[in-house]
RODRENZA-524107 format. One record per residue (C-alpha): residue number from 1; x, y, z. Coordinates in pm, 1 decimal. Each point is the difference from the previous one (the first is absolute). Layout:
N
rec num->NUM; X->X; Y->Y; Z->Z .
...
! end
This chain:
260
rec num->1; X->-1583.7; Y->-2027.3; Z->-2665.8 .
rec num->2; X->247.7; Y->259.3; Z->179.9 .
rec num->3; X->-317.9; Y->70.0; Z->257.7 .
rec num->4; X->10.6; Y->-340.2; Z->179.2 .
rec num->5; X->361.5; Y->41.2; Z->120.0 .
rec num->6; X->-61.1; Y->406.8; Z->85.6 .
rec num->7; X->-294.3; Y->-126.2; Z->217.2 .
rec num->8; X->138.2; Y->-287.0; Z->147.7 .
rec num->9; X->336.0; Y->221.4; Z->160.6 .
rec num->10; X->-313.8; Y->270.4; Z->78.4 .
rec num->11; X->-184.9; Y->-257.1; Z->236.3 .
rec num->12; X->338.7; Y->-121.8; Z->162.7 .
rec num->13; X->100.4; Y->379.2; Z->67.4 .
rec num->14; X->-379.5; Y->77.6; Z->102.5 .
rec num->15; X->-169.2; Y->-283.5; Z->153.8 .
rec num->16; X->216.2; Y->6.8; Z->342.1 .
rec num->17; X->-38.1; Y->375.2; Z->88.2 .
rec num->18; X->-331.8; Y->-97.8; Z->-78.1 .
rec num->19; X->4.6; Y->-273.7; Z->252.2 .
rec num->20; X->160.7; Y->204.2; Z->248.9 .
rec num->21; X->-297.0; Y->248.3; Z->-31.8 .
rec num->22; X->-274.6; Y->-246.6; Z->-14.5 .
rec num->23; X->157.5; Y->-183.6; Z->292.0 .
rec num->24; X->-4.3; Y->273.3; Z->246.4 .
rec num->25; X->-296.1; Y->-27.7; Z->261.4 .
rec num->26; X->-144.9; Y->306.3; Z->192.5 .
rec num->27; X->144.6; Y->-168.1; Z->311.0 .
rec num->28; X->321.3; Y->4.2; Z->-130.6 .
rec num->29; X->-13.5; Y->376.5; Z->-134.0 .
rec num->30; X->-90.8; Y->67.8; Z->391.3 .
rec num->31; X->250.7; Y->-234.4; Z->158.1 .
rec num->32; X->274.9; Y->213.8; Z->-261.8 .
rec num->33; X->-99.6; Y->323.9; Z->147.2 .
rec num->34; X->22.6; Y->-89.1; Z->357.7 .
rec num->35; X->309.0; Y->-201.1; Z->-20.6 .
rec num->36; X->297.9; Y->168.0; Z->109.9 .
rec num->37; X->215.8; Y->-35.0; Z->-298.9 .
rec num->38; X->-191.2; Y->194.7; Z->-222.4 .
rec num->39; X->60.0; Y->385.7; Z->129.5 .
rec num->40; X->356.8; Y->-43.1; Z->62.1 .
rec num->41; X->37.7; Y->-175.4; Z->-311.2 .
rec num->42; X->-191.4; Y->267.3; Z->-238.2 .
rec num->43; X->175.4; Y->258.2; Z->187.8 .
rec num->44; X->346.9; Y->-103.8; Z->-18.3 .
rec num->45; X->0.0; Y->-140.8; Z->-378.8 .
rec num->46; X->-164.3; Y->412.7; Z->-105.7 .
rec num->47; X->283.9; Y->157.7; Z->218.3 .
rec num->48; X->264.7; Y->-157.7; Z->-146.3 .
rec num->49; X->-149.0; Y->-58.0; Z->-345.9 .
rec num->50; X->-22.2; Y->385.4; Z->-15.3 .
rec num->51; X->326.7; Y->61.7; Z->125.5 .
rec num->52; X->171.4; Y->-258.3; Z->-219.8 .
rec num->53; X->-191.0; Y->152.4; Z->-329.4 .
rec num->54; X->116.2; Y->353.5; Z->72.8 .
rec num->55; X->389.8; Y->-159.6; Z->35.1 .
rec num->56; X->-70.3; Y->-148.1; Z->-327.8 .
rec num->57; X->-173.4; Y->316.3; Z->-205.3 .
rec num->58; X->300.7; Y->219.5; Z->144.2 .
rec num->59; X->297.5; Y->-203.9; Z->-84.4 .
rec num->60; X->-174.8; Y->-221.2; Z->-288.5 .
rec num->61; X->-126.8; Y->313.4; Z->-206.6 .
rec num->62; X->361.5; Y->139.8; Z->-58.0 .
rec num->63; X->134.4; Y->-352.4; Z->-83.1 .
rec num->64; X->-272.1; Y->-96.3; Z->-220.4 .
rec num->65; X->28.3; Y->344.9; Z->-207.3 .
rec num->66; X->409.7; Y->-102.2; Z->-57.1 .
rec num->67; X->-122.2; Y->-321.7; Z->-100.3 .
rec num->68; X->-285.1; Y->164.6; Z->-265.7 .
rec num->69; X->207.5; Y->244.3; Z->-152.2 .
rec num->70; X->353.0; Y->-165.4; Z->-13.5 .
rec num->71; X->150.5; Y->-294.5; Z->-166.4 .
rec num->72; X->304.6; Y->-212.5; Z->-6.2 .
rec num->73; X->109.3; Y->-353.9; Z->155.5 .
rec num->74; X->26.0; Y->195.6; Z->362.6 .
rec num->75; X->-367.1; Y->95.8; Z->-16.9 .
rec num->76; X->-89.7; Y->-326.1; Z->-117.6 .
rec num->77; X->192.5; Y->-165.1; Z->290.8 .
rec num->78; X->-181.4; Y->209.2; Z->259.6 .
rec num->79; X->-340.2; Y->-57.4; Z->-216.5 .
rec num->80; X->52.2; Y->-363.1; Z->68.2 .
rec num->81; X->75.8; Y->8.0; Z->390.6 .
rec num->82; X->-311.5; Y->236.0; Z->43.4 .
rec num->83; X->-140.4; Y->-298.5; Z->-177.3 .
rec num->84; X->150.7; Y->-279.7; Z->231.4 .
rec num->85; X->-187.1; Y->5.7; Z->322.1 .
rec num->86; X->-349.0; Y->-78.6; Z->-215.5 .
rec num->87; X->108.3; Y->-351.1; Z->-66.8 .
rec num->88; X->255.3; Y->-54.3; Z->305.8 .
rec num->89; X->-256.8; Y->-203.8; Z->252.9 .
rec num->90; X->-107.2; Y->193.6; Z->270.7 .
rec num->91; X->197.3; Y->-241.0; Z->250.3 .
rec num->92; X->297.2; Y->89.6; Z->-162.7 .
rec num->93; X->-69.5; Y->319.1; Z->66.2 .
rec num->94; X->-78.1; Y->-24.1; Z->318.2 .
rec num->95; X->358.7; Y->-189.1; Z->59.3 .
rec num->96; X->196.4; Y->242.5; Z->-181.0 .
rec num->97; X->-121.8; Y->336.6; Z->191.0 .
rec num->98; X->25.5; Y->-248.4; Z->327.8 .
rec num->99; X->416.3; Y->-43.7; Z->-93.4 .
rec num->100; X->-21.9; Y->395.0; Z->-112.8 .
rec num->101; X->-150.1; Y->136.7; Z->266.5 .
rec num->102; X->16.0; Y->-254.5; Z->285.0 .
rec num->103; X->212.9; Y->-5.3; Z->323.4 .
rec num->104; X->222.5; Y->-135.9; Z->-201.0 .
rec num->105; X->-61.2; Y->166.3; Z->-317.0 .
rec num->106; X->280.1; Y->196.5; Z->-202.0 .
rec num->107; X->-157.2; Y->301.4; Z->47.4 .
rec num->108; X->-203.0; Y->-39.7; Z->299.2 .
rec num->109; X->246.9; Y->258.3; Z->192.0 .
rec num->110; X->-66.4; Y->266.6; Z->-252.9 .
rec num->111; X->-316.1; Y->50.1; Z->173.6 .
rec num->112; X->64.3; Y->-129.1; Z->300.4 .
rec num->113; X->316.7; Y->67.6; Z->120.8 .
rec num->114; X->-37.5; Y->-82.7; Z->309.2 .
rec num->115; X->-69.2; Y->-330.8; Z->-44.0 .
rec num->116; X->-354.6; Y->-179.7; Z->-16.6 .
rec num->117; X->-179.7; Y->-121.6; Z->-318.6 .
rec num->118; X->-236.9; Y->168.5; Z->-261.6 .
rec num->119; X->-217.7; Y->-376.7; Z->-13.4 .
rec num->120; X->-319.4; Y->-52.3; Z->163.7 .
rec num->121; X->-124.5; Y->390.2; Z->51.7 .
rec num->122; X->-250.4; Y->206.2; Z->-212.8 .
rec num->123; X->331.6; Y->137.6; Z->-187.0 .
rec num->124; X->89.1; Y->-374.9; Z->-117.7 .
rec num->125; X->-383.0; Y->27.7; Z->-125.3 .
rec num->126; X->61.5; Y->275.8; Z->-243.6 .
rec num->127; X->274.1; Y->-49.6; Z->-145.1 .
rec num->128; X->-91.2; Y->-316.1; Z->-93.3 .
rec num->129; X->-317.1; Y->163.6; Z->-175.8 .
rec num->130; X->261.3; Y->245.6; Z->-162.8 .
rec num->131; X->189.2; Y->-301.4; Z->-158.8 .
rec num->132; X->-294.2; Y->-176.9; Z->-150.8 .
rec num->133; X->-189.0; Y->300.3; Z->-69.0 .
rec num->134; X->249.2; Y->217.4; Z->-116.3 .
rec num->135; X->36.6; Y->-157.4; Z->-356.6 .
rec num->136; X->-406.8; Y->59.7; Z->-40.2 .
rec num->137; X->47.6; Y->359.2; Z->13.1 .
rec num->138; X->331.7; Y->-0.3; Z->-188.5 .
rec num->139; X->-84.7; Y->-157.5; Z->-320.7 .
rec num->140; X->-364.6; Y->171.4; Z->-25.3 .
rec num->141; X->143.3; Y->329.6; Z->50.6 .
rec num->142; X->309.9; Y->-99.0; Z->-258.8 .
rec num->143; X->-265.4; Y->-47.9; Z->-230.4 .
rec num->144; X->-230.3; Y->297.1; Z->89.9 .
rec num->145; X->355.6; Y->223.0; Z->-58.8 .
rec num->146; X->55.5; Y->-173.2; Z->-338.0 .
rec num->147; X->-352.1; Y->142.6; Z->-130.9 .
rec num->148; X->95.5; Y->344.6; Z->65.7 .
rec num->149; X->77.3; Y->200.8; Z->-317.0 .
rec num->150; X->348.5; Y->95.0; Z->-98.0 .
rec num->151; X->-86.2; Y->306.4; Z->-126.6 .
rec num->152; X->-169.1; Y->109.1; Z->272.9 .
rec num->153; X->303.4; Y->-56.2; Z->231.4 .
rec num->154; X->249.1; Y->199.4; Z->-273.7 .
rec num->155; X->-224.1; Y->237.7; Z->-25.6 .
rec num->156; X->-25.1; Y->72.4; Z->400.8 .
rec num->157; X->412.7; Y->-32.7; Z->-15.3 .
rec num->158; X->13.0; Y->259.9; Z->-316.5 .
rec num->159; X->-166.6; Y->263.9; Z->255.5 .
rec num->160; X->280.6; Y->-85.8; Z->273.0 .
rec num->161; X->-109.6; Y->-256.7; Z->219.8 .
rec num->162; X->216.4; Y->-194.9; Z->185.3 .
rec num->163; X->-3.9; Y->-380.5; Z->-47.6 .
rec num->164; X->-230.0; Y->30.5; Z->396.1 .
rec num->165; X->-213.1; Y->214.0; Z->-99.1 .
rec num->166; X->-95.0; Y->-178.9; Z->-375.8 .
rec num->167; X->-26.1; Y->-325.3; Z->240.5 .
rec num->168; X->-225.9; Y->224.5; Z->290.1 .
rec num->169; X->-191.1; Y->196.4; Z->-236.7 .
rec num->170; X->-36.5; Y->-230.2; Z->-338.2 .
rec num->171; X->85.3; Y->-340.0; Z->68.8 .
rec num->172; X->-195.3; Y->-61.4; Z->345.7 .
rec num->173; X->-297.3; Y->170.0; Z->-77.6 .
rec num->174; X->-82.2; Y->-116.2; Z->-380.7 .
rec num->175; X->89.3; Y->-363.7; Z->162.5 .
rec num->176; X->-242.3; Y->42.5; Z->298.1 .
rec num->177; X->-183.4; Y->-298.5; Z->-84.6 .
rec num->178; X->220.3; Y->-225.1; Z->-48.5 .
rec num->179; X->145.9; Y->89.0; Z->325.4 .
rec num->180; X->-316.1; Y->13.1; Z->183.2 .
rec num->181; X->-102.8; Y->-368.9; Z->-168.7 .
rec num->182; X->374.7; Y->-119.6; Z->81.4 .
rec num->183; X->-37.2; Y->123.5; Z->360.5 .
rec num->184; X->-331.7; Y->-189.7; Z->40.8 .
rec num->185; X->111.2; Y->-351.0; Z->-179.6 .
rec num->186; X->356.9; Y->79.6; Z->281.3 .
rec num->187; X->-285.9; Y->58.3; Z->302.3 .
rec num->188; X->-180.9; Y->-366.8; Z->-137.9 .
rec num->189; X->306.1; Y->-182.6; Z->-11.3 .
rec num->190; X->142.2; Y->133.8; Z->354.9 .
rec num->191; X->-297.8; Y->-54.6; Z->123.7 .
rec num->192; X->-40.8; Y->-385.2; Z->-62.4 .
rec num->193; X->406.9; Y->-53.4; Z->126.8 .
rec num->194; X->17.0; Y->-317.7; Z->173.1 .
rec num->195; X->292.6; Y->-196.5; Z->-37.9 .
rec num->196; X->270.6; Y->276.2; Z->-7.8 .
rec num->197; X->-167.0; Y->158.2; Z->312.5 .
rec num->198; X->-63.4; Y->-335.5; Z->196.3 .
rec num->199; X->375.8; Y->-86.8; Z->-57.4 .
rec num->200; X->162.8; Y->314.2; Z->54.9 .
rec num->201; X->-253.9; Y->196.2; Z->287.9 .
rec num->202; X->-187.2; Y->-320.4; Z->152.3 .
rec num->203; X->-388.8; Y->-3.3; Z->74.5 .
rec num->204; X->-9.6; Y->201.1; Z->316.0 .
rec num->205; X->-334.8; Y->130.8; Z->107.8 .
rec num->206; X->-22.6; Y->387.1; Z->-23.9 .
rec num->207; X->400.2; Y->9.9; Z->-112.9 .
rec num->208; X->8.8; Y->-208.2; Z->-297.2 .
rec num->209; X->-285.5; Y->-169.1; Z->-58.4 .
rec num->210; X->-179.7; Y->148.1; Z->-332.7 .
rec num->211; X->-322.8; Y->-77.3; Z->-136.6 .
rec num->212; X->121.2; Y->-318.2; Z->-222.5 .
rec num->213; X->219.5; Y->-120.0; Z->298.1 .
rec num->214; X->-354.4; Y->68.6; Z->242.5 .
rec num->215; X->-166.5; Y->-274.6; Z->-239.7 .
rec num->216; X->319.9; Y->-207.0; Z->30.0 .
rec num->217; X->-84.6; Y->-57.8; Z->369.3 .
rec num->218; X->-382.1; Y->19.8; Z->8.9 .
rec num->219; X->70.7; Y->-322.5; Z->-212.8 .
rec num->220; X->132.6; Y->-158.9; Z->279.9 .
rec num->221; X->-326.1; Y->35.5; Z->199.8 .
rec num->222; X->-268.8; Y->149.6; Z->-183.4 .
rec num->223; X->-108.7; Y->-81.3; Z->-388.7 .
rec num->224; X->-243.6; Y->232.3; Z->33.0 .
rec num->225; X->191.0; Y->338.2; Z->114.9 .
rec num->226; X->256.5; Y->-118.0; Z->-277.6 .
rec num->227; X->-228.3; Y->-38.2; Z->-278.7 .
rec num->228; X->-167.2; Y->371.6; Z->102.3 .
rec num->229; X->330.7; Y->156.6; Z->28.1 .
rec num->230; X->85.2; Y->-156.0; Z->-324.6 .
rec num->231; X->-331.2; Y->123.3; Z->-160.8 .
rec num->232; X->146.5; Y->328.0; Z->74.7 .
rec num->233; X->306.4; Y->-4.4; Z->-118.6 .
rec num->234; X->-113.6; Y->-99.1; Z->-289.0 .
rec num->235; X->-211.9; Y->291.6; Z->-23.8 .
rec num->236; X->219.4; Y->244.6; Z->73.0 .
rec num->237; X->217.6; Y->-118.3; Z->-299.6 .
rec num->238; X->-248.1; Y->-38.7; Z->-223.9 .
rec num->239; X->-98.1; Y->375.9; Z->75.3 .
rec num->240; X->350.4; Y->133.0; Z->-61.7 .
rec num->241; X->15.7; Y->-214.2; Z->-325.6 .
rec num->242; X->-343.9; Y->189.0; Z->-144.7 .
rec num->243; X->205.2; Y->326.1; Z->92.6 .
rec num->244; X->305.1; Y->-121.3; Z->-201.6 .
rec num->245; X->-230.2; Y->-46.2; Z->-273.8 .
rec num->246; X->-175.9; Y->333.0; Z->34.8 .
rec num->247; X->372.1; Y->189.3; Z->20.6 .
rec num->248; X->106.6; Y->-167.4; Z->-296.9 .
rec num->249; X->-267.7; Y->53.8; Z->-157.0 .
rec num->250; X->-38.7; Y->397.6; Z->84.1 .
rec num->251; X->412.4; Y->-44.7; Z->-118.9 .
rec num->252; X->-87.3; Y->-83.0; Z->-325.3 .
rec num->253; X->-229.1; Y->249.5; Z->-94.1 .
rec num->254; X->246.6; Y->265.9; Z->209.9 .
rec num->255; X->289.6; Y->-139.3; Z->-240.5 .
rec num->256; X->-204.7; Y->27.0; Z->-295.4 .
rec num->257; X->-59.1; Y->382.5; Z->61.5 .
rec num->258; X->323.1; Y->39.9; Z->61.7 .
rec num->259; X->152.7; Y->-101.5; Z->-356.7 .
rec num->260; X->-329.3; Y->142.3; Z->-180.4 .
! end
């Protein structure tokens, strides 16, 4: 009885990446690697993915550590806003770091004081894949930190480590997979931006325009090049989900030793 409804959610979740495969003619695979969108595109969305995921792992790492070993309503509070941007619609987003960060953003001449605008250059692209990324990373690692034995952590104090060093050399590594699986769900969601980034940094060719953005205008003229450069994106997410699964799986077993 509880199959029917498990497969029927299966085929609506399957049967159009399936289509998008199936769909997808060698002419259009060659008219996709000729066009001109594609190497700019690729390019830009790995350059900025990358640099946007190391922003994250250094700043998000310390944060989510507070967050796994400390309590109270303030931690809560700051639990929930990490939270926020994963429901807040991407357009929203994309407003909000446009009034932030804009010409005439409130803090726009904190980085520019000289005047000018942080909106449509490869900068606005990153850090709108920080802000809709971010929380990816965050609340895996939070929950990576949370596995990490107690005892372990007193015992490293007991012998005079300093609350950096238990974090450096007891916390970090015995949570490496959940960090590395965090990192990669973080690189899969910045990856896919679209709304944030089309709001905030425009679709520029070679400045702003990342690989979703690329399909955004092959739409316009080209089915074909679209449904390729979908095919791929696809792809690449699906292969960063199988290594979340493999990290989190390694995690466990890592976690188990740990306690035995």
């Amino acid at each position: 009885m509880l199959l029917v409804p498990a497969v029927l959610l299966l085929a609506f979740l399957f049967v159009p990446l399936l289509g998008l495969v199936l769909g997808t003619t060698v002419d259009d695979v060659r008219r996709a690697l000729g066009s001109e969108l594609l190497g700019p595109a690729i390019g830009l969305s790995l350059i900025t993915t990358l640099v946007s995921l190391v922003v994250i792992v250094l700043l998000g790492t310390p944060l989510a550590w507070l967050l796994a070993r400390g309590g109270g309503r303030t931690l809560r509070a700051v639990e929930t806003l990490v939270e926020l941007p994963v429901v807040v619609p991407p357009a929203v987003v994309g407003v909000a770091l446009l009034l932030a960060f804009g010409r005439q953003g409130l803090f726009s001449r904190w980085f520019l004081p000289a005047g000018g605008s942080l909106a449509l250059t490869t900068t606005a692209v990153v850090l709108a894949q920080i802000f809709v990324a971010a929380p990816f990373y965050v609340l895996s690692a939070r929950s990576a930190l949370r596995e990490v034995d107690d005892e372990l952590l007193l015992v490293a104090q007991s012998f005079g480590a300093s609350a950096t060093a238990v974090f450096f050399r007891v916390g970090v590594p015995l949570a490496r997979p959940g960090l590395i699986a965090g990192a990669l769900l973080a690189w899969a969601r910045a990856l896919g931006e679209f709304g944030a980034t089309l709001m905030f940094a425009g679709n520029l060719s070679g400045r702003t325009q990342t690989l979703p953005l690329a399909i955004y205008a092959a739409l316009e003229s080209d089915l074909g090049t679209a449904r390729v450069l979908s095919a791929l994106l696809v792809g690449l997410a699906f292969a960063l989900l199988l290594g979340v699964r493999s990290w989190l799986n390694g995690g466990s077993r890592l976690f188990g030793g740990a306690r035995a």
